[in-house]
N, CA, C and O of each residue as an XYZ file, in Angstrom:
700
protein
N     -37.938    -50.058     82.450
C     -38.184    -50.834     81.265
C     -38.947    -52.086     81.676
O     -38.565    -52.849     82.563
N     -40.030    -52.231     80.976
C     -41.286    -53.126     81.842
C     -40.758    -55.040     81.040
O     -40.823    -56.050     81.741
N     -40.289    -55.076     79.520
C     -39.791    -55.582     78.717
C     -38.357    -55.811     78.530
O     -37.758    -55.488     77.504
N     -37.694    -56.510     79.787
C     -36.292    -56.619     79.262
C     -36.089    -57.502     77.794
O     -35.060    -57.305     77.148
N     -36.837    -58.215     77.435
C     -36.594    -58.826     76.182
C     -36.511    -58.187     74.986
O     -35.756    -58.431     74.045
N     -37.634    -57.059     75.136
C     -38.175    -56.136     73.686
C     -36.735    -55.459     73.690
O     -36.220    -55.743     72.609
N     -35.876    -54.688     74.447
C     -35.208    -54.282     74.623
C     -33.837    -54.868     74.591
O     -32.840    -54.240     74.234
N     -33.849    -56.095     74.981
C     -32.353    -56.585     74.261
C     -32.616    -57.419     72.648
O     -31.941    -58.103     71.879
N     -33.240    -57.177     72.678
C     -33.709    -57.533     70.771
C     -33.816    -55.938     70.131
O     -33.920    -55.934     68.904
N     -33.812    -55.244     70.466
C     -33.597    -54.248     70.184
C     -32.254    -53.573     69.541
O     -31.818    -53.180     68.459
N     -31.891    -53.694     70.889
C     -30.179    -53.603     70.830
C     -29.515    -54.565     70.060
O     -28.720    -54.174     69.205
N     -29.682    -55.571     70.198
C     -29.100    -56.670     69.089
C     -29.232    -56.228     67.413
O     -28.481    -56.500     66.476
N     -30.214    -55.616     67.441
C     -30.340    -55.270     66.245
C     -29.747    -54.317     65.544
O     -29.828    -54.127     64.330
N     -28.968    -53.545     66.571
C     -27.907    -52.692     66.061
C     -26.851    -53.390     65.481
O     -26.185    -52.960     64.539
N     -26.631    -54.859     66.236
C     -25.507    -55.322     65.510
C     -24.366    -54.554     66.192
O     -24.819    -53.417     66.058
N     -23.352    -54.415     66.746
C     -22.616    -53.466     67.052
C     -21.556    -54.151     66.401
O     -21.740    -55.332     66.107
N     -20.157    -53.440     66.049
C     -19.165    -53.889     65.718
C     -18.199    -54.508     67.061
O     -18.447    -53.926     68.117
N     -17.254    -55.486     67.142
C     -16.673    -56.395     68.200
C     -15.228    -55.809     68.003
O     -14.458    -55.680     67.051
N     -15.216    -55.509     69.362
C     -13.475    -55.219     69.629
C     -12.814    -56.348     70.365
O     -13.214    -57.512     70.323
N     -11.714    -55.899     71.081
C     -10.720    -56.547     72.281
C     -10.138    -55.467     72.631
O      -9.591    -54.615     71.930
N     -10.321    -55.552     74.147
C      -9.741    -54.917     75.019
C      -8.672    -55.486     75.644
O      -8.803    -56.514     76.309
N      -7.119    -54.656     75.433
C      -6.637    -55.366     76.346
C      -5.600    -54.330     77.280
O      -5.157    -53.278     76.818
N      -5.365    -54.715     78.369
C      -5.141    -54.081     79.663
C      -3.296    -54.935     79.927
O      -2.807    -55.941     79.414
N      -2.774    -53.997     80.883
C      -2.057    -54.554     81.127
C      -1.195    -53.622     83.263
O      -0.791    -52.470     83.421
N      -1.282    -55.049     84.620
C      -1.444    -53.886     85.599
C      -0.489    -55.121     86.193
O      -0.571    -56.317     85.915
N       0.590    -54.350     87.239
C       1.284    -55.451     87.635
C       1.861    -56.411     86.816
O       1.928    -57.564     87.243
N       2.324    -56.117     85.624
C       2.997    -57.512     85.232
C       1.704    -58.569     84.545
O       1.882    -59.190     83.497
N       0.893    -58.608     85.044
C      -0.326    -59.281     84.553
C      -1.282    -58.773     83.272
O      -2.174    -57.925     83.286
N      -0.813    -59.536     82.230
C      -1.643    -59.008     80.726
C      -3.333    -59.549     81.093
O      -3.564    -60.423     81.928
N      -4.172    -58.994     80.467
C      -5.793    -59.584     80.091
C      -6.113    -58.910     78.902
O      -5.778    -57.726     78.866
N      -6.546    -59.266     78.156
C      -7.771    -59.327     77.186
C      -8.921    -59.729     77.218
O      -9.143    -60.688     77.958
N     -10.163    -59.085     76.353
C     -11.477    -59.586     76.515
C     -12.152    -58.938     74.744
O     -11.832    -57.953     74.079
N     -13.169    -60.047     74.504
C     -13.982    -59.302     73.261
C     -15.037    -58.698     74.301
O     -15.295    -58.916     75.485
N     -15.574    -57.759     73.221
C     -16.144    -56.325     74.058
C     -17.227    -56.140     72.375
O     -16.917    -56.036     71.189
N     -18.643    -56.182     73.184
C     -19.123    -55.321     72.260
C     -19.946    -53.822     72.564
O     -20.758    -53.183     71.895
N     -19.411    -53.632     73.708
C     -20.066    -52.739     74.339
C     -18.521    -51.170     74.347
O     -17.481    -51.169     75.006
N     -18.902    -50.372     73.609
C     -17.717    -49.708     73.372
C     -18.337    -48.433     72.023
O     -19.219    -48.583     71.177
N     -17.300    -47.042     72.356
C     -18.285    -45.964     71.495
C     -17.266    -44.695     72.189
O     -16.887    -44.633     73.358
N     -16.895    -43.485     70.781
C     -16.498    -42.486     71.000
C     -17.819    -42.100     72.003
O     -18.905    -42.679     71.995
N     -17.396    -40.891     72.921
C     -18.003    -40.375     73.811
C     -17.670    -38.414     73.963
O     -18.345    -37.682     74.686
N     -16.496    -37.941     73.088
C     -16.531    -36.719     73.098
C     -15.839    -36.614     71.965
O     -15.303    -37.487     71.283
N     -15.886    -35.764     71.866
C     -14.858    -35.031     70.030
C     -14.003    -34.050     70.625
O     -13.120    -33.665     69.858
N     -13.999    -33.386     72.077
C     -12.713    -31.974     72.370
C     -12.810    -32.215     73.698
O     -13.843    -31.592     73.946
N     -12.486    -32.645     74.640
C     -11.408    -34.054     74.507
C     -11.929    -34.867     73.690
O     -13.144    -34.891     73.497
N     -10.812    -35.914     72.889
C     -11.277    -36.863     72.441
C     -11.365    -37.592     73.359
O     -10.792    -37.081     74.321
N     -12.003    -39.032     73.716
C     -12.815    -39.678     74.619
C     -12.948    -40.684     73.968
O     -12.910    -40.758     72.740
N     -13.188    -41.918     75.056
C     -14.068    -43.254     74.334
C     -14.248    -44.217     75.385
O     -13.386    -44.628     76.162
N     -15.711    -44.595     75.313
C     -15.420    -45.481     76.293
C     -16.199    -47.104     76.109
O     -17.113    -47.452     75.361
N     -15.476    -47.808     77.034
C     -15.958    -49.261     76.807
C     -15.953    -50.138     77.945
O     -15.039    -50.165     78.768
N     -17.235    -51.032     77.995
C     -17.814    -51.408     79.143
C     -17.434    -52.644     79.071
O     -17.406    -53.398     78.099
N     -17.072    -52.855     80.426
C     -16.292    -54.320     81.156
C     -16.938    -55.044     82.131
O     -17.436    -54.803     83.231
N     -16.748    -56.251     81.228
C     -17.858    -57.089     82.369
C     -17.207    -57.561     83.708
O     -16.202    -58.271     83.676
N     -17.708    -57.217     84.741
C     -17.111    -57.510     86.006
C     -16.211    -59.351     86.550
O     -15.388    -59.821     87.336
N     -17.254    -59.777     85.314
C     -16.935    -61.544     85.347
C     -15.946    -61.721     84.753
O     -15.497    -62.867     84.775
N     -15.047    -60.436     83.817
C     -14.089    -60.818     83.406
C     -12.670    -60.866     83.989
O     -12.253    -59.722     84.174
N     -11.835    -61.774     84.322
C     -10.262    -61.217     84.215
C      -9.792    -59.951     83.915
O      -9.081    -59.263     84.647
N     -10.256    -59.632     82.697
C      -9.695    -58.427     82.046
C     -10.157    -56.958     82.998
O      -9.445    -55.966     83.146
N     -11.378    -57.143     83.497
C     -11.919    -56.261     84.694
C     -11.300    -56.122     85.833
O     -11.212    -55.092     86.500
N     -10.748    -57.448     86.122
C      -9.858    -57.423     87.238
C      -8.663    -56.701     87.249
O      -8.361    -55.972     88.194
N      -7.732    -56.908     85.932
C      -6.832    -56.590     85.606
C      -6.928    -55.072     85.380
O      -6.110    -54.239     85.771
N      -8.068    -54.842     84.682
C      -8.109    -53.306     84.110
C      -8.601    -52.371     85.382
O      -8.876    -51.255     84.941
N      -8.762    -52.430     86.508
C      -9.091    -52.293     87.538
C      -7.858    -51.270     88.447
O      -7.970    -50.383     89.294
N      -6.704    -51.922     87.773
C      -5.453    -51.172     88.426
C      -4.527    -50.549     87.265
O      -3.582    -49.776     87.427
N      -4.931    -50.973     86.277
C      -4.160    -50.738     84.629
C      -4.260    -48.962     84.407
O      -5.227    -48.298     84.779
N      -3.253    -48.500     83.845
C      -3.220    -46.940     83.510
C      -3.618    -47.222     81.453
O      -4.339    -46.567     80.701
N      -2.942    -48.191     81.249
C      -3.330    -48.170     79.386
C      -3.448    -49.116     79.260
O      -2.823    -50.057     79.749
N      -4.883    -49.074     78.073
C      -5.623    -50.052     77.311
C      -5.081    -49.835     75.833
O      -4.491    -48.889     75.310
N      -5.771    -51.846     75.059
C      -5.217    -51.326     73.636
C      -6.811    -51.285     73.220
O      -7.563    -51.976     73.907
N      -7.268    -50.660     72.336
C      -8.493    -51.186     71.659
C      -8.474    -51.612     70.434
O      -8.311    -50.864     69.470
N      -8.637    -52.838     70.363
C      -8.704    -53.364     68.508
C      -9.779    -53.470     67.643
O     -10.452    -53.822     68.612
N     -10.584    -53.498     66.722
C     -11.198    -53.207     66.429
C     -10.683    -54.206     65.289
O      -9.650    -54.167     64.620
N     -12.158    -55.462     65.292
C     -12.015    -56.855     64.745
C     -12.970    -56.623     63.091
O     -14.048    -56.053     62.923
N     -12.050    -57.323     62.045
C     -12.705    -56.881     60.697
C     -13.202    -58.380     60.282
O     -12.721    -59.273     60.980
N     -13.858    -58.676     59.522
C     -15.133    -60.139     59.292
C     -14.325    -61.346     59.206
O     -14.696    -62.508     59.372
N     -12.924    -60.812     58.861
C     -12.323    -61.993     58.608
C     -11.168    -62.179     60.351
O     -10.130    -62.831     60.475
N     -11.665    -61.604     61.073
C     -10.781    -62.023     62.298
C     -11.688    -62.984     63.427
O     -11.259    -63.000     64.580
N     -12.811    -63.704     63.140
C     -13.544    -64.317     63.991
C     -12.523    -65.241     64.490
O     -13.298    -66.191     64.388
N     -11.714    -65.656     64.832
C     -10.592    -66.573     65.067
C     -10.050    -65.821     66.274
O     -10.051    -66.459     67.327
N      -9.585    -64.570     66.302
C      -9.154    -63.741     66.869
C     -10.337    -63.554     68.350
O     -10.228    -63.636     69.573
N     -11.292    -63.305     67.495
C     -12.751    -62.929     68.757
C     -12.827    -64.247     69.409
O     -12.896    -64.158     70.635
N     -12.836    -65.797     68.801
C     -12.637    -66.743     69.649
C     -11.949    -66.510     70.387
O     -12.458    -66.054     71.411
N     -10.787    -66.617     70.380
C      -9.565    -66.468     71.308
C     -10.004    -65.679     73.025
O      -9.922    -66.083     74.185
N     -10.558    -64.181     72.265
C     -10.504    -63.583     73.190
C     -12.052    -63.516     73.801
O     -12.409    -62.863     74.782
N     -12.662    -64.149     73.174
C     -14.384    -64.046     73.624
C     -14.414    -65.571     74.753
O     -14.710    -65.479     75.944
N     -14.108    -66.676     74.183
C     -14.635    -67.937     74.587
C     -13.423    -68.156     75.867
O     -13.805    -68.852     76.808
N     -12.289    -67.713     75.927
C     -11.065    -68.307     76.638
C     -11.320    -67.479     77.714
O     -11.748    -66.457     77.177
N     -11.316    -67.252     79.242
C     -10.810    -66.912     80.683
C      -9.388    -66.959     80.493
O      -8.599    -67.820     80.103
N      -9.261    -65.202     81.078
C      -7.676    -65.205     81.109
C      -7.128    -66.038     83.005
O      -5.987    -66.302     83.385
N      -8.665    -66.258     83.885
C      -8.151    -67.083     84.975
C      -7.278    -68.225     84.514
O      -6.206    -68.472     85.067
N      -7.787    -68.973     83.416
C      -6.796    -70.359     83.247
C      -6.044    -70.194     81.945
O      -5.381    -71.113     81.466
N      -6.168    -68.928     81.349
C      -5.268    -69.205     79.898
C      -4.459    -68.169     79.485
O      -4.967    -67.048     79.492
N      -3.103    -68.312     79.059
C      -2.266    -67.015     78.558
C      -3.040    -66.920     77.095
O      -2.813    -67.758     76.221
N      -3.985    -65.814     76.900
C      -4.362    -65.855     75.582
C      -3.540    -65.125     74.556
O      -3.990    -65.114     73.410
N      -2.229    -64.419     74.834
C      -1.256    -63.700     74.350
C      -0.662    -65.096     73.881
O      -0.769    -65.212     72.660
N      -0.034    -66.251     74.530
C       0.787    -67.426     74.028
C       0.442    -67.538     72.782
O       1.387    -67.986     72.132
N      -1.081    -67.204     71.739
C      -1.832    -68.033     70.761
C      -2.104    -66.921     69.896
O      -2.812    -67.104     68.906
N      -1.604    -65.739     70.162
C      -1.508    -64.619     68.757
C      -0.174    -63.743     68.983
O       0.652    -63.894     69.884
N      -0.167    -62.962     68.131
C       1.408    -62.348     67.890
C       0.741    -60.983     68.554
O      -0.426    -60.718     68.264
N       1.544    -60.050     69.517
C       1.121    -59.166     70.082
C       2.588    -58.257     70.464
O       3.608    -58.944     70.524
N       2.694    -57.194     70.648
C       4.205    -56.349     71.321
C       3.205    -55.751     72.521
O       1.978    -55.778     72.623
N       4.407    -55.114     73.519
C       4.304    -54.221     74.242
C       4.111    -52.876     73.454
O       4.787    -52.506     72.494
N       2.984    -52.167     74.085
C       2.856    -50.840     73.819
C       2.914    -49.852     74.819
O       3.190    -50.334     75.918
N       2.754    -48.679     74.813
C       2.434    -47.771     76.619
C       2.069    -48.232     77.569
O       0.884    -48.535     77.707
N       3.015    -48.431     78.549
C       2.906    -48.924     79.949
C       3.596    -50.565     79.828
O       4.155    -51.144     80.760
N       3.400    -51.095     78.491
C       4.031    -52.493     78.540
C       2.174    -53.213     78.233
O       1.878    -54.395     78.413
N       1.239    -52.168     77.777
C      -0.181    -53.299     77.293
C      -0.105    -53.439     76.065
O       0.288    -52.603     75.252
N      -0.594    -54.839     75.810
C      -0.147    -55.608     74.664
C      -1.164    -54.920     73.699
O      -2.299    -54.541     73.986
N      -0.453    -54.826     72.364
C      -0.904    -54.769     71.065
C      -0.605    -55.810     70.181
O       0.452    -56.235     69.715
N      -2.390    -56.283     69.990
C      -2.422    -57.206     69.387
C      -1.623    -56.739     67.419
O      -2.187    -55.874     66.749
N      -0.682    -57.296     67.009
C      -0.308    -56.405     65.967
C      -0.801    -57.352     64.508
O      -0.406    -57.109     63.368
N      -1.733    -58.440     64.892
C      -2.181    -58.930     63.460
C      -3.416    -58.122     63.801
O      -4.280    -58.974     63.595
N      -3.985    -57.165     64.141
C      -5.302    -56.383     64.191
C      -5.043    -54.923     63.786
O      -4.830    -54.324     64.840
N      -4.976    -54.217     62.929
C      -4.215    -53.393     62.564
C      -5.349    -51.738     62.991
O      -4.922    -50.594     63.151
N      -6.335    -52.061     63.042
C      -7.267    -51.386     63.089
C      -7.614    -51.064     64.836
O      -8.517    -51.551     65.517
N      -6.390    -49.927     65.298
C      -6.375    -50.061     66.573
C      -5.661    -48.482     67.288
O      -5.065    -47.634     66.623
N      -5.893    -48.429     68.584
C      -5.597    -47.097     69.198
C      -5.199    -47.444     70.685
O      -6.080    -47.975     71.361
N      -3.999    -47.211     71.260
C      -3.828    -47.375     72.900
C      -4.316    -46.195     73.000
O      -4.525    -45.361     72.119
N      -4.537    -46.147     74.403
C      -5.251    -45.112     75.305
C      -4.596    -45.250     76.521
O      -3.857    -46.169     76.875
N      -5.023    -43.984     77.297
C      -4.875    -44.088     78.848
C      -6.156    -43.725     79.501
O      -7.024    -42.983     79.041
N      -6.155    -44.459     80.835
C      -7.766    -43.970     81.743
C      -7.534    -42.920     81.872
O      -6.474    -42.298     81.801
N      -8.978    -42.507     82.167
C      -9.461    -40.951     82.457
C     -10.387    -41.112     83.707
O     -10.353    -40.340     84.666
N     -11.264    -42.256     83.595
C     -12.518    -42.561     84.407
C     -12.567    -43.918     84.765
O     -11.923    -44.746     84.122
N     -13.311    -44.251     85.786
C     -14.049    -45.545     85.452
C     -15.309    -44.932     86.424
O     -15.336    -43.980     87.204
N     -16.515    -46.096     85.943
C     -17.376    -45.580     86.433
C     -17.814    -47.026     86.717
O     -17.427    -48.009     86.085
N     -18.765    -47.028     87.862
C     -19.407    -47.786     88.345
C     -20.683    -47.969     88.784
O     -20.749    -47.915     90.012
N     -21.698    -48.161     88.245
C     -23.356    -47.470     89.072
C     -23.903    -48.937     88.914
O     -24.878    -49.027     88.169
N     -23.441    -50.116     89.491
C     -24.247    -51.007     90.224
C     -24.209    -52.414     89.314
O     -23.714    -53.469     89.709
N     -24.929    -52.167     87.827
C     -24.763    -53.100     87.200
C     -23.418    -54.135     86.624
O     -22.253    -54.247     87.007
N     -24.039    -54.657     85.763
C     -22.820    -55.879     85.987
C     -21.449    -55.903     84.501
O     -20.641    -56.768     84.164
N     -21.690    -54.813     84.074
C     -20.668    -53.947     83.734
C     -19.823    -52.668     84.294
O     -20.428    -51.903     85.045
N     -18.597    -52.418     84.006
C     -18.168    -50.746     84.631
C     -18.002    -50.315     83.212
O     -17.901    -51.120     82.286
N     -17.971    -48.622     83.027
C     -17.504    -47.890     82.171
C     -16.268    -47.529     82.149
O     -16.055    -46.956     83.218
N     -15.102    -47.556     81.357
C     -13.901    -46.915     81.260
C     -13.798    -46.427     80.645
O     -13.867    -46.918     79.518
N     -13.534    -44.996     80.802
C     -13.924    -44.136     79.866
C     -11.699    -43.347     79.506
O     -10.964    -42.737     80.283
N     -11.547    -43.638     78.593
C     -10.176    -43.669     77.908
C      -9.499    -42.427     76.886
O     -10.086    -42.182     75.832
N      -8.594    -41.875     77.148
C      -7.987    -40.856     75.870
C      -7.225    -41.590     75.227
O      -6.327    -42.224     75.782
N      -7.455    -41.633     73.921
C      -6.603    -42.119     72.783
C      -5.147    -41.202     72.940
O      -5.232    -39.983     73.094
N      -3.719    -41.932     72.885
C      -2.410    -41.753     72.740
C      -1.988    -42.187     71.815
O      -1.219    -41.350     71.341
N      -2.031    -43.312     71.041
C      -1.438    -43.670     69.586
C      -2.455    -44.086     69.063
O      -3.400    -44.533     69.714
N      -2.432    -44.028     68.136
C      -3.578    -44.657     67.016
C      -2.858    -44.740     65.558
O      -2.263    -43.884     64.903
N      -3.202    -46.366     65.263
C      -2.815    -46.859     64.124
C      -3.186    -46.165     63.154
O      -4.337    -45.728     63.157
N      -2.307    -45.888     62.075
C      -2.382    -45.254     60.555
C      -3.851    -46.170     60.466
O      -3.937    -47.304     60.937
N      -5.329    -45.241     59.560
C      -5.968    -45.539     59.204
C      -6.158    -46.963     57.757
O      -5.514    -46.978     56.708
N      -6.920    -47.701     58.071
C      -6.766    -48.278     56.903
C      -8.336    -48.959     56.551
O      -9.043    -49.420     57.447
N      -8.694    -48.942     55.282
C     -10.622    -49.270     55.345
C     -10.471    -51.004     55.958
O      -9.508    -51.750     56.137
N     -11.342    -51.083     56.067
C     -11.814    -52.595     56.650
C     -13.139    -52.841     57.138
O     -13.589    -51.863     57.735
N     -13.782    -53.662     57.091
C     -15.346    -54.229     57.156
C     -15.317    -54.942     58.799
O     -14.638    -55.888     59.199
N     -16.307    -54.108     59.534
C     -15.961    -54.455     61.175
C     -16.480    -56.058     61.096
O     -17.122    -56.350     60.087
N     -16.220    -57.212     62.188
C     -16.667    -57.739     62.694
C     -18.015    -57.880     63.414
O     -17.846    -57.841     64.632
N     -19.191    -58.019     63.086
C     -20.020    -57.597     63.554
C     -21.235    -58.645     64.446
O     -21.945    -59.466     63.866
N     -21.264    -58.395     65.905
C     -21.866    -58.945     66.510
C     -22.754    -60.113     66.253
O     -22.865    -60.948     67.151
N     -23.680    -60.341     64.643
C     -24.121    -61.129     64.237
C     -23.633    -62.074     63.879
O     -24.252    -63.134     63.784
N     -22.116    -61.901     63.524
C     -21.309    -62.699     62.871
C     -20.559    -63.742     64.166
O     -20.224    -64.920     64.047
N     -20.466    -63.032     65.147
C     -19.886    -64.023     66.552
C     -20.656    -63.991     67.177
O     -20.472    -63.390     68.235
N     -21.550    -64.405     67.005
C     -22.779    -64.665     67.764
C     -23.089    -66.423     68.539
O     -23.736    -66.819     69.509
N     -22.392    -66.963     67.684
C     -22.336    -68.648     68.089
C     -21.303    -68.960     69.249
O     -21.397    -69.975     69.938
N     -20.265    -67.967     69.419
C     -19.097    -67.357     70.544
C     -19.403    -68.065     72.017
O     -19.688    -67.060     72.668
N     -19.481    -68.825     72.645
C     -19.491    -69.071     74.422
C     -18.760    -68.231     75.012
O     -17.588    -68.093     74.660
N     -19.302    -67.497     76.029
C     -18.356    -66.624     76.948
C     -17.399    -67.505     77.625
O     -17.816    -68.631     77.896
N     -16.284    -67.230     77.926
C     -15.548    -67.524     78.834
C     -16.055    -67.261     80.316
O     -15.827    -67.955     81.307
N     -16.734    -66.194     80.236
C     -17.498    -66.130     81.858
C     -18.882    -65.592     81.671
O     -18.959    -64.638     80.896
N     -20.174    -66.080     82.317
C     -21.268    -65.610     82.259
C     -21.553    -64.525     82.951
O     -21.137    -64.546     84.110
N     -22.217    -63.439     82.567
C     -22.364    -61.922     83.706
C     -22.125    -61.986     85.269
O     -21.336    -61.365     85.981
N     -23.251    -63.126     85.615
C     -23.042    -63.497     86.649
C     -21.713    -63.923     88.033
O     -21.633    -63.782     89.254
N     -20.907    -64.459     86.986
C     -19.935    -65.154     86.941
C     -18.526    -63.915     87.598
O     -17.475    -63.616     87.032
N     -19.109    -63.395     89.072
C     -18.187    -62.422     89.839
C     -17.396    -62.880     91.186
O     -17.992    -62.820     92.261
N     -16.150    -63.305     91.127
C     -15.237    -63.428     92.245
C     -15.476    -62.096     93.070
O     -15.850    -60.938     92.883
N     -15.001    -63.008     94.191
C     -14.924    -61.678     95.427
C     -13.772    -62.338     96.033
O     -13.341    -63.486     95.926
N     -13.280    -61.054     96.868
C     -12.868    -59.480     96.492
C     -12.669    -59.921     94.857
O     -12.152    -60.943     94.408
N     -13.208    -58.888     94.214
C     -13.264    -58.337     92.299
C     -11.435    -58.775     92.241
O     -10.941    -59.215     91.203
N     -10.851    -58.624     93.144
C      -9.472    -58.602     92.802
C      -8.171    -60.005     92.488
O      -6.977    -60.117     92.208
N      -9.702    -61.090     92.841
C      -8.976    -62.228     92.709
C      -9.838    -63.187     91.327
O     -10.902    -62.918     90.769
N      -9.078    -64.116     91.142
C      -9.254    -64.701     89.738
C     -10.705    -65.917     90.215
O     -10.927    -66.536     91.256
N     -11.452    -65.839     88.882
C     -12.805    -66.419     89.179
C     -12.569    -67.687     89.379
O     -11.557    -68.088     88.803
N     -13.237    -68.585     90.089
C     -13.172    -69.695     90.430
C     -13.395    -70.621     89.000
O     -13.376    -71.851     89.051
């Protein structure tokens, strides 16, 4: 791709809808907003969603067997703060929303109703500064309509960590 710009204006223009991922390995919870995420098979069902290496939640999800995926509706931008702008290196972001244990003990966020735990299947790794985790759905919330959150809408959001932004060993918390 000769145009990385044409190409992430591109993609932006999909707009994607904004989740949270959250993981739970050792005793240690993380969350992260995620807009990078998408069914991937229909027999197995499948899904997978890409983790930025700069995150906590990467770290964490790194050794984690179940994820929750939430799936944020226009009126939860409050929620995507939380989990977009905050580093779980310096912050319990569970202390600041209502959440239970689900499979394995990973938190479900339960004011997000629009949601499915899973267990890994995969992760994948080919260099860049995301990984793929690719996940089977195990519970999934009773359906209910709702209007996604959509990338345009948290767009004013500060990361908590910039791409760049990778501890070494991956296994310790970012500076």
């Amino acid at each position: 791709m000769s145009d990385e710009t044409e190409f992430a204006q591109l993609i932006a223009s999909l707009d994607p809808a904004m989740a949270v991922v959250t993981a739970v390995s050792d005793r240690e919870r993380a969350g992260c907003l995620i807009g990078f995420h998408a069914q991937s098979s229909i027999e197995p069902e499948r899904y997978v969603v890409w983790l930025s290496k700069a995150n906590h939640t990467f770290r964490v999800g790194l050794h984690a067997e179940y994820f929750g995926l939430h799936f944020l509706a226009e009126d939860d931008l409050e929620l995507a703060r939380l989990f977009g702008t905050k580093t779980g290196d310096d912050v319990d972001k569970f202390a600041s929303c209502e959440w239970q244990p689900g499979p394995g003990g990973v938190p479900v966020l339960t004011g997000c109703p629009q949601r499915f735990t899973a267990k890994r299947v995969a992760l994948l790794d080919e260099g860049g500064d995301h990984v793929c985790l690719v996940v089977e759905p195990i519970e999934v919330a009773p359906v209910t309509p709702f209007r996604p959150l959509r990338l345009s809408r948290a767009s004013e959001l500060t990361p908590g960590h910039e791409a760049e932004d990778r501890p070494e060993p991956v296994t310790e918390r970012a500076p």
